[in-house]
N, C-alpha and C positions, 0 to 999 in steps of 0.2 A: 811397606811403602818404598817405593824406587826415587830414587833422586836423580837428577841430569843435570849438571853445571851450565850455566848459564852465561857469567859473566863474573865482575870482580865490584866492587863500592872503591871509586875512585875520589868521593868527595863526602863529607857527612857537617849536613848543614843543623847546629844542635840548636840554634834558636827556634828554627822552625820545623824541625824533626825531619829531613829531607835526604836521603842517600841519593848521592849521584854512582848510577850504575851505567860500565859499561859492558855492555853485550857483546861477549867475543865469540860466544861458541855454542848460541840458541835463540831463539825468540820466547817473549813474553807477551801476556797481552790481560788486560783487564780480566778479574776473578779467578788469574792463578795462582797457585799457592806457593809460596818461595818461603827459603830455609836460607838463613845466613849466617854463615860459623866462617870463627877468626877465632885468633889469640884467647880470649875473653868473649865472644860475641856466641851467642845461639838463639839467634830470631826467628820465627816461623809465623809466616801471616798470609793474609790474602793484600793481593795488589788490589788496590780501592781506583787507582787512578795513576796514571802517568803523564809524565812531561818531556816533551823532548822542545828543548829551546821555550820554554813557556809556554806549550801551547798543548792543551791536551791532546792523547791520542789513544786508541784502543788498543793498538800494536807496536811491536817494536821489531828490529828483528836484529841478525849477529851484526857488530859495526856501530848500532844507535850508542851512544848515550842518553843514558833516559835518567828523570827525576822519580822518587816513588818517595811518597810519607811513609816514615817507619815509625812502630810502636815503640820501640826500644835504641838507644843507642846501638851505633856500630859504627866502627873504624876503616879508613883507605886499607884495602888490601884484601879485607875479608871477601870470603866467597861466598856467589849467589848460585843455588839451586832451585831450579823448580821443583818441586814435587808431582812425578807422576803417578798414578793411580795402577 
């Protein structure tokens, strides 16, 4: 499995299980599959849904800030990869 960086988790909202990522150096878009390692952090999930400013969307692309619910904690700074096939 090939990985390709994505972006970074700029905010990690633990009440409600929410990374705010921002996309600096790909797009994302519903049903991809993204890998997030940091310090401590190795998340690997499918995007269920995104937010950019509350409002859903399908796609994101380099530049968004987007919302995604995560399964597992994760902290500012960790990186996001999608996973390519």
């Amino acid at each position: 499995m090939e990985e390709k960086k994505v972006g970074l988790v700029i905010k990690f909202f633990g009440k409600i299980g929410v990374a705010a990522i921002r996309l600096s150096e790909g797009s994302l878009k519903v049903g991809d599959q993204i890998h997030i390692v940091g310090h401590t952090t190795d998340v690997t999930q499918t995007v269920d849904s995104m937010q950019i400013e509350n409002s859903n969307v399908q796609e994101a692309g380099p530049g968004a800030d987007i919302g995604i619910r995560v399964k597992d904690k994760v902290r500012e700074h960790d990186t996001v990869y999608k996973v390519v096939s």
